[in-house]
N, C-alpha and C positions, 0 to 999 in steps of 0.2 A: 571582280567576279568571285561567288563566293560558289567551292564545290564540297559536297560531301559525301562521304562513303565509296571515297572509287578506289579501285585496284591501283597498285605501283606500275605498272602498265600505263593507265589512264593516265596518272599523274605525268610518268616519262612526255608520253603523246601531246599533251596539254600544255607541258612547259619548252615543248621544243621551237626551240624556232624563235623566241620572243625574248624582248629586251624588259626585262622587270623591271616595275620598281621599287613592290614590295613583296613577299611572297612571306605567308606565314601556315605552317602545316601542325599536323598534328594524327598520330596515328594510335593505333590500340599496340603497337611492339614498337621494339628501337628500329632504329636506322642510323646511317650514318650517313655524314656529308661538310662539304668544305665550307665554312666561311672568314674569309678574309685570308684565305691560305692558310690556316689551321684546320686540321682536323675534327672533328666535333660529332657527335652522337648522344641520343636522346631519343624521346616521343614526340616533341615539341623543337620546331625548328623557326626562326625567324630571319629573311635576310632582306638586303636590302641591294638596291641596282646591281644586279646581276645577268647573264647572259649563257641558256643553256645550263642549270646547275644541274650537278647527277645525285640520284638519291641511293644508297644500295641498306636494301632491304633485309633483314633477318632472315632466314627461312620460319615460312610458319612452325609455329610448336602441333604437334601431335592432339588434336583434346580428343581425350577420354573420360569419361566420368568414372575416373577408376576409383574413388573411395565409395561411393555406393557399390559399383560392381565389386568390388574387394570385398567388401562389409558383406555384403549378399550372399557369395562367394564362401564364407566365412562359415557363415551360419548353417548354410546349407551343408556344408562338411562337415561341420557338429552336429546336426540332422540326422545323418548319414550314419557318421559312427554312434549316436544313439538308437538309431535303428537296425545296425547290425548289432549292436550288443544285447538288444531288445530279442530281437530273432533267433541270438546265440542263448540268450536264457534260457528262452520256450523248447528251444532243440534239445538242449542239455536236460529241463525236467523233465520232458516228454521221455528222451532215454533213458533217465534214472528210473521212470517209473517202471520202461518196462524192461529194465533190468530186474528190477525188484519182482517184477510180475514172472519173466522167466527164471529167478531163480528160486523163490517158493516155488514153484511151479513145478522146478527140477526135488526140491527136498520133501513136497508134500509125503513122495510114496513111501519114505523112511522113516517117518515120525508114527510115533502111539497114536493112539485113539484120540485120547482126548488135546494130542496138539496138532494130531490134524485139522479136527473143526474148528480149532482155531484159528490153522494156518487158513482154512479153506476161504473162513470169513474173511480174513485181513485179503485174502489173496480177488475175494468176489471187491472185495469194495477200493483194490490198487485197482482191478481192472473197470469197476464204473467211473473211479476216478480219472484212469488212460482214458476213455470212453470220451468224458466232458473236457477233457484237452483239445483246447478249441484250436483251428489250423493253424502254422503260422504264414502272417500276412505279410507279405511281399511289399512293401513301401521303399525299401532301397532302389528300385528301379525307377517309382517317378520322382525320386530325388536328385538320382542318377539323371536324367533327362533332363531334371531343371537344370542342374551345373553342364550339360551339353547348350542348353540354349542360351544362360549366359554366355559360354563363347562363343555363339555367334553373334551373339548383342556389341560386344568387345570391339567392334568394328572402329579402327582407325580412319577419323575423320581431320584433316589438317586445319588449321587453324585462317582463317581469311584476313589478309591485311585490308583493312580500312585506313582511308585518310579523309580529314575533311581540313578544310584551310580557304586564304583568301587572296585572290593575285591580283593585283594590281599591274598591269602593264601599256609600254605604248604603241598603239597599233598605226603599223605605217601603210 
């Protein structure tokens, strides 16, 4: 009888009760089990006339697909901090300028004649330049969101033992 893909459940339920005379498995994780009163473990199991064998199963591993999500994970944090640093430049010229704007601004009324219309021009064309300071854009937040949704992705799914193999036994 040949089975494939069943649970270590299946297998238990399948081999109970019968007098083998070959029984040969095979699974995607180790197991362990007796033959010939030695101890023995592997993926591959072969025995021969036996009665009742027990098989004791690994616990499943964890899978994650954690080096993409890592890698993803990754980038998107250098994302992040390119676009706060992004965010912090814009804040910082936009201030300098209008520092620069309030403080000509504060010295025009002390200066001569002729550096005042000069302050006045440098001071008309700081503030067209504050003017075409364009806003700054908020992109740290749907960044922020995407590294929220990978960890919900993160989701820990266990690993399923499969076996497939062949038994041979005699039915009474």
């Amino acid at each position: 009888m040949f089975f494939s893909k069943i649970s270590p459940d299946s297998l238990n339920r399948l081999l109970r009760n019968k007098q083998i005379i070959s029984l040969t498995l095979q699974s995607n994780t180790d197991f362990s089990y007796t033959k010939e009163n030695k101890p023995e473990s592997g993926k591959r199991a072969e025995l021969e006339f036996v009665i009742n064998p027990a098989f004791q199963f690994a616990k499943p591993a964890i899978a994650i697909k954690s080096d993409t999500i890592n890698s993803r994970r990754k980038i998107l944090q250098y994302d992040l901090s390119k676009e706060l640093a992004r965010q912090n430049d814009l804040y910082n010229a936009k201030r300098l300028l209008t520092f620069q704007v309030k403080k000509l601004s504060d010295e025009i009324p002390a200066m001569e004649l002729y550096e005042r219309e000069k302050a006045t021009k440098k001071l008309a064309a700081l503030n067209q330049e504050l003017l075409n300071v364009k806003p700054i854009e908020d992109n740290a937040g749907k960044i922020r969101i995407q590294l929220q949704q990978l960890d919900i992705k993160t989701v820990e799914v266990p690993e399923v033992i499969l076996i497939n193999g062949y038994l041979n036994y005699f039915a009474l």
